[in-house]
N, C-alpha and C positions, 0 to 999 in steps of 0.2 A: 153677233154676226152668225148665219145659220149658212150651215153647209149642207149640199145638196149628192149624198151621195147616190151616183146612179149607174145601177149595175144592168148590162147592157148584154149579158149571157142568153142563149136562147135555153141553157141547162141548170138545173138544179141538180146538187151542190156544183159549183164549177168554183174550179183555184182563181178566178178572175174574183167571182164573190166572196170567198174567202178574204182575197187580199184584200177586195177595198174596205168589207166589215173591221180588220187589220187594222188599217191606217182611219176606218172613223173611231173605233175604240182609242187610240193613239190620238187623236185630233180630242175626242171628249175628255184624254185623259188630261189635257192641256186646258180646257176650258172652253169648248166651241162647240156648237150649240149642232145636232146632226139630224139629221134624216134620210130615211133610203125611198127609191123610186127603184123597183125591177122594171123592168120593160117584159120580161116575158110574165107579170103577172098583167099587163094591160088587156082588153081584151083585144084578140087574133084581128078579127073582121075589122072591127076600129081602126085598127092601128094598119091594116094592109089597105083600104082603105081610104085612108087618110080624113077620116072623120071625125073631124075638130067639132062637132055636134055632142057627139060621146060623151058622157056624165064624168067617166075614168078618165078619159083623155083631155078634158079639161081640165081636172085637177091634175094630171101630170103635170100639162102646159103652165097651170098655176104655180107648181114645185117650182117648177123653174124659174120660172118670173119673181119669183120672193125669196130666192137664193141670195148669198152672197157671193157665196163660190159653188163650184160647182165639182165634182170626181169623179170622171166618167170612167168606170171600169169595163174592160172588155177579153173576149178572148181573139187570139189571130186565126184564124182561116185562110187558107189560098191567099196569101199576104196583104190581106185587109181584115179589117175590123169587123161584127157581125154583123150579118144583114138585118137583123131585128135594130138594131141600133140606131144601123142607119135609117131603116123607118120611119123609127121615132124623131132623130133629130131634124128629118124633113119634114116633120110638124109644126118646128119650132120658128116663128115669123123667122125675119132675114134675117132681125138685131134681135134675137132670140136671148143671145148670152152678151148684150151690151153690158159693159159695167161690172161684168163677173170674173174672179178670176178660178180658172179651170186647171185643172190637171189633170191631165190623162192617164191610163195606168192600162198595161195590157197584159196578157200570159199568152204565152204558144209552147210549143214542143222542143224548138233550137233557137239559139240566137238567131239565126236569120231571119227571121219574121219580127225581127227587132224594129228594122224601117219604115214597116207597116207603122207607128204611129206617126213618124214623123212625115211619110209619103204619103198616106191616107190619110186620118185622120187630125192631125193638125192643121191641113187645109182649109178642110169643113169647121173646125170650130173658129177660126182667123175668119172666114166667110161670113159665120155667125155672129161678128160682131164682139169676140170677147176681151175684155179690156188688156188681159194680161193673160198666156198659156205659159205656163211653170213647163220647167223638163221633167221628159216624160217619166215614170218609171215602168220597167220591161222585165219581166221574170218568166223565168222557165218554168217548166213541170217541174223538174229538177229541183230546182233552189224552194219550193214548196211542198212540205212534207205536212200529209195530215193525220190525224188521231185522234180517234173518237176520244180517246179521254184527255188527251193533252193539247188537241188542237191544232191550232197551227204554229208549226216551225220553219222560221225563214232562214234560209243560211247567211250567215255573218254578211258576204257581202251584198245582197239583196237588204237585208235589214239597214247598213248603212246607206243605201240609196232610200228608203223610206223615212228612214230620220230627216234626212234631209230634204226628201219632197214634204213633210210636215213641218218643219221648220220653217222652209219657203213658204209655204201655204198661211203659214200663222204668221209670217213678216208681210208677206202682201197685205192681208187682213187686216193687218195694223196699220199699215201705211195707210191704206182704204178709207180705214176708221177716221184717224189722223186726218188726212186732206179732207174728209167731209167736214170732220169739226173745224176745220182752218178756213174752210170756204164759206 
């Protein structure tokens, strides 16, 4: 089963990338197969645009479509998700993400921009067609400390909310798996 992870930051390094390299190293370390997709490496014009002509933006479009799952990471802004993101997933046909199960993952600066997934962006992916959206995980600046030599450190209870959006992630997978071979 391949995972689709897709980081959805208009900034390099950004704790939203971080986290979700995090949790696909966490996901490969389980045995699931991963790939990443930036959106801020697609090209600008393309992608504002909306030109599904694009050699780059077709093989985004393809990432997607041959995903099993999907991990859209993002950071909050003005209590939505970025606008580079949303760009992109207004590329994606209607049933874009039919059949996939998605987890969302965001960062911002206080809890309060916490709702941002659940009020913006879990709409648009429910819109999209996705078979199954996992709860979400939400992390501060705070709760992510970085290091150039040590990397990333999540605090205890941030990390227990990752365990278990990979856990989930790896039981939907299975189920997935399961019902195809049953069907």
């Amino acid at each position: 089963m391949s995972i689709l992870l897709l980081g959805g930051s208009p900034a390099t390094p950004s704790s939203s990338g971080r986290l979700l390299q995090h949790i696909g190293d966490r996901l490969a370390a389980h045995g699931h197969r991963t790939s990443s997709l930036r959106v801020r490496e697609l090209p600008a014009q393309a992608l504002m645009l909306a030109d599904v002509d694009d050699a780059a933006i077709q093989r985004a479009l393809a990432a997607v479509a041959t995903a099993h799952a999907v991990i859209i990471a993002t950071p909050v802004y003005k209590a939505a998700y970025a606008g580079v993101l949303k760009a992109f997933l207004d590329l994606l046909p209607q049933n874009g993400l039919s059949g996939k199960v998605v987890l969302p993952i965001a960062t911002g600066g206080s809890q309060s921009h916490l709702l941002a997934l659940d009020y913006a962006l879990r709409p648009v992916l429910h819109a999209l067609d996705a078979r199954q959206v996992l709860p979400s995980i939400f992390a501060t600046t705070h709760q992510l400390q970085w290091n150039e030599d040590h990397g990333l450190t999540i605090a205890p209870p941030l990390a227990a909310r990752v365990a278990a959006g990979v856990a989930h992630l790896s039981e939907a997978l299975q189920d997935h798996r399961y019902n195809n071979i049953a069907a």
